[in-house]
C-alpha positions as a Markdown table, in Angstrom:
| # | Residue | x | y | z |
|---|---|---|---|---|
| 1 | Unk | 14.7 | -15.1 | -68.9 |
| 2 | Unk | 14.8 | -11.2 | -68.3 |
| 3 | Unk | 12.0 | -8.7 | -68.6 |
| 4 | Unk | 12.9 | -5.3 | -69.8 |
| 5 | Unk | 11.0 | -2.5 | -68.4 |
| 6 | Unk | 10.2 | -1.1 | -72.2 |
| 7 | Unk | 9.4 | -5.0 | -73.4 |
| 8 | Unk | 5.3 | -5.2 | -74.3 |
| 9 | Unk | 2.8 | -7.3 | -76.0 |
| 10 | Unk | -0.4 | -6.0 | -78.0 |
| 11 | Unk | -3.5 | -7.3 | -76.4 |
| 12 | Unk | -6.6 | -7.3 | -78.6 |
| 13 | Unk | -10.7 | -7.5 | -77.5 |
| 14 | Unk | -13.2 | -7.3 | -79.9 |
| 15 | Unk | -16.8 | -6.1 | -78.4 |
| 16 | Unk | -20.1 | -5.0 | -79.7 |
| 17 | Unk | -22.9 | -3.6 | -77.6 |
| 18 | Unk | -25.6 | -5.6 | -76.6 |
| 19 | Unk | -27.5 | -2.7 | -74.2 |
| 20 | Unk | -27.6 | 0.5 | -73.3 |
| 21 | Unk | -24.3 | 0.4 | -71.3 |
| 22 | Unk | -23.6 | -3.5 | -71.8 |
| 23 | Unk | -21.2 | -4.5 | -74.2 |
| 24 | Unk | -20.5 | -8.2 | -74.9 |
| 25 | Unk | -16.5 | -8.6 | -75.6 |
| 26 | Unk | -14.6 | -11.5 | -77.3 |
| 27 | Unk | -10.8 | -12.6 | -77.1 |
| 28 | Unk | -9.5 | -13.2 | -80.2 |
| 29 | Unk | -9.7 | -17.1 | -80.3 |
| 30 | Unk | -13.7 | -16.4 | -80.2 |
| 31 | Unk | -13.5 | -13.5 | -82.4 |
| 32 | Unk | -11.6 | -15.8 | -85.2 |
| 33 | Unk | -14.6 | -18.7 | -84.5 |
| 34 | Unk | -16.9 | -16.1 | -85.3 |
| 35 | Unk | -18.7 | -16.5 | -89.1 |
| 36 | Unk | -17.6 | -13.3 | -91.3 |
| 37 | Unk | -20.5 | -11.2 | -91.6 |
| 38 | Unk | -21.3 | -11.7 | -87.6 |
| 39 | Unk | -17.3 | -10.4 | -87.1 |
| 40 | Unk | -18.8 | -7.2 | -89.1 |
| 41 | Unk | -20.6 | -6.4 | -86.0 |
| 42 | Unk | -17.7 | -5.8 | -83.3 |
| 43 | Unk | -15.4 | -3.3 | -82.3 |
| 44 | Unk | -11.9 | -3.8 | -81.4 |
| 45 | Unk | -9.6 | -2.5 | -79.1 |
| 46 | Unk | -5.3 | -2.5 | -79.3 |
| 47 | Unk | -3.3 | -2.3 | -76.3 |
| 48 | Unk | 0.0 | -2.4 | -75.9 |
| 49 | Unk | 0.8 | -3.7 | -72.5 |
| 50 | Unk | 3.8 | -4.0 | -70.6 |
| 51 | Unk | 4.9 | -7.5 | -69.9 |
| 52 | Unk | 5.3 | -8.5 | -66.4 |
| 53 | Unk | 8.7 | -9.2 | -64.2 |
| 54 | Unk | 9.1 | -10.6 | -61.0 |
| 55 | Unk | 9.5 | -6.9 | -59.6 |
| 56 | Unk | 6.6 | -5.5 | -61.1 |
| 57 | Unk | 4.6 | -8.4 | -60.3 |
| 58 | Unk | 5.5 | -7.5 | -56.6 |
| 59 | Unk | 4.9 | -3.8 | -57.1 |
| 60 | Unk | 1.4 | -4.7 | -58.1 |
| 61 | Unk | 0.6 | -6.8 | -55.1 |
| 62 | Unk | 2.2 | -4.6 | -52.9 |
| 63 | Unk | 0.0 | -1.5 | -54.3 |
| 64 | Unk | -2.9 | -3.6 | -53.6 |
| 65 | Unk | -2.2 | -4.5 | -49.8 |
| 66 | Unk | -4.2 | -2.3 | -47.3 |
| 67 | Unk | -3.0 | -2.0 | -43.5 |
| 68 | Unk | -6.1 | -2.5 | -41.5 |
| 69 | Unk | -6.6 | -2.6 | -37.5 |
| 70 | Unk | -4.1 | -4.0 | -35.9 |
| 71 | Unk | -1.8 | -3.9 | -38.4 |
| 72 | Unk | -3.7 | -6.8 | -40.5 |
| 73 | Unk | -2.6 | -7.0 | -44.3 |
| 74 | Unk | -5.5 | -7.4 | -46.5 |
| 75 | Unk | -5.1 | -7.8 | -50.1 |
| 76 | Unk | -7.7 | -5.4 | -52.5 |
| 77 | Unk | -8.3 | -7.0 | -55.4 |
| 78 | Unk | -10.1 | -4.4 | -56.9 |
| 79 | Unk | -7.2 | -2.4 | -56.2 |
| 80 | Unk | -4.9 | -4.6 | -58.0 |
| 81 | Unk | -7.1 | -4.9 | -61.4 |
| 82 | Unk | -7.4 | -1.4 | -61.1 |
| 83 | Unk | -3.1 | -0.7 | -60.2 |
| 84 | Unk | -2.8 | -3.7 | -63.0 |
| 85 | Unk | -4.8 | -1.7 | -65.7 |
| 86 | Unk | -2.7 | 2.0 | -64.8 |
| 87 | Unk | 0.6 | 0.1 | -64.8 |
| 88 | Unk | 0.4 | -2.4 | -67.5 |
| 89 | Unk | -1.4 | -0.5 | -70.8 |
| 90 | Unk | 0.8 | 2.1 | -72.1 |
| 91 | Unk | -0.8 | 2.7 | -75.5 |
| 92 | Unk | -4.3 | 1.8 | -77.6 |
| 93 | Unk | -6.2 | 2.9 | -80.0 |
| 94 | Unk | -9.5 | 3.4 | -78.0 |
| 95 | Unk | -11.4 | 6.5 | -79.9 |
| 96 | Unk | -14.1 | 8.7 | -78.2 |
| 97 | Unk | -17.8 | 9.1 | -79.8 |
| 98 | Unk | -16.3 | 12.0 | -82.1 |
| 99 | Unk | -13.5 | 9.0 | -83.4 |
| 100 | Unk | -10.5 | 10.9 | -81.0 |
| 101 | Unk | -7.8 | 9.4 | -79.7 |
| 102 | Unk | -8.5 | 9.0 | -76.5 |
| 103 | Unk | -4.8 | 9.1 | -73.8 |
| 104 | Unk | -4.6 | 6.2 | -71.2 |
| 105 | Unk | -5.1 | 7.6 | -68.4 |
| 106 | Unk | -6.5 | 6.6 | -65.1 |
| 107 | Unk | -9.6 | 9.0 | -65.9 |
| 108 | Unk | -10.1 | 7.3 | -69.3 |
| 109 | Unk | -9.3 | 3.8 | -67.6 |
| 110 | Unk | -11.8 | 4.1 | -65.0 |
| 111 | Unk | -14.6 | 5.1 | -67.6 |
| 112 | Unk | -14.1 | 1.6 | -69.5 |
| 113 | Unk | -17.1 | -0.7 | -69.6 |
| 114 | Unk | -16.4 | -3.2 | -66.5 |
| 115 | Unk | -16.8 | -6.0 | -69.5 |
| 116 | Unk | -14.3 | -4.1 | -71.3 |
| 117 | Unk | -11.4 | -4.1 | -68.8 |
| 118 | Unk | -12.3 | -7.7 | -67.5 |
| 119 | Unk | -11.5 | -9.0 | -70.6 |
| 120 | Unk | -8.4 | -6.9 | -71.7 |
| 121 | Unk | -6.7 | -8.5 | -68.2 |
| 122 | Unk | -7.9 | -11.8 | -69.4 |
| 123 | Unk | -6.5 | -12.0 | -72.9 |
| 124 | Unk | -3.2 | -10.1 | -71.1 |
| 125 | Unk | -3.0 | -13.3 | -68.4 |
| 126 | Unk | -3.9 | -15.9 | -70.8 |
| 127 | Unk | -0.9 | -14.5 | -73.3 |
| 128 | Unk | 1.0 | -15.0 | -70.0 |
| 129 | Unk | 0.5 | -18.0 | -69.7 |
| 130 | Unk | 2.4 | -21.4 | -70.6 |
| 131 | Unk | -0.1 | -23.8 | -72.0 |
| 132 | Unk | 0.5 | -27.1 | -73.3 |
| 133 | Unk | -0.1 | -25.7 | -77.0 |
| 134 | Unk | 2.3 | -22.9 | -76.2 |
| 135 | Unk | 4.8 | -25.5 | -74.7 |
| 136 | Unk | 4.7 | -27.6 | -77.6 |
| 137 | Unk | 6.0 | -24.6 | -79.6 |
């Protein structure tokens, strides 16, 4: 019923590069319908990702509401994905070109492939989710 701060789930995307700077990414339901040797060609990606409370679900939105002109709220979605993707990921096991480690970071974070981080806050609010498969259990 309670979310600790420190409580996290992994989130896994699996993605191959289809263009110069296009990547096409899976979740892991497609990944697993994939046939073996076409699994061969994609990457994956790890990240553990804290799990959302009522309070951080606030602070998000919160983060993500600009004042404008007469004191009108407006709500910046691209600034929540982007407050969602800082706040939420506090490890992976993303590598550079030279196979590195590379720190999350909001440098690092900001150089994913759009695709890429799309899909990681996909996977994360599907896992979220109650579904009637997930009810069942």
């Amino acid at each position: 019923m309670f979310v600790e701060d420190d409580d996290t789930i992994d989130v896994v995307v699996h993605f191959k590069k289809i263009g110069k700077y296009t990547y096409d990414v899976l979740n892991p339901e497609e990944f697993n319908g994939l046939e073996e040797d076409a699994k061969l060609e994609y990457a994956s990606l790890t990240c553990k990702m804290k799990i959302t409370s009522w309070g951080r679900y606030n602070d998000l939105q919160e983060s993500a509401t600009i004042i404008g002109d007469n004191n009108e709220r407006h709500f910046a979605y691209k600034v929540y994905k982007e407050n969602r993707l800082k706040e939420l990921i506090v490890e992976w096991d993303a590598k550079d070109r030279d196979e590195k480690p590379v720190q999350v970071n909001e440098k690092s974070l900001r150089k994913l492939a759009p695709e890429i981080a799309e899909e990681i806050l996909v996977v994360y609010d599907n896992d979220q989710i109650l579904t009637e498969e997930k009810e069942k259990n």
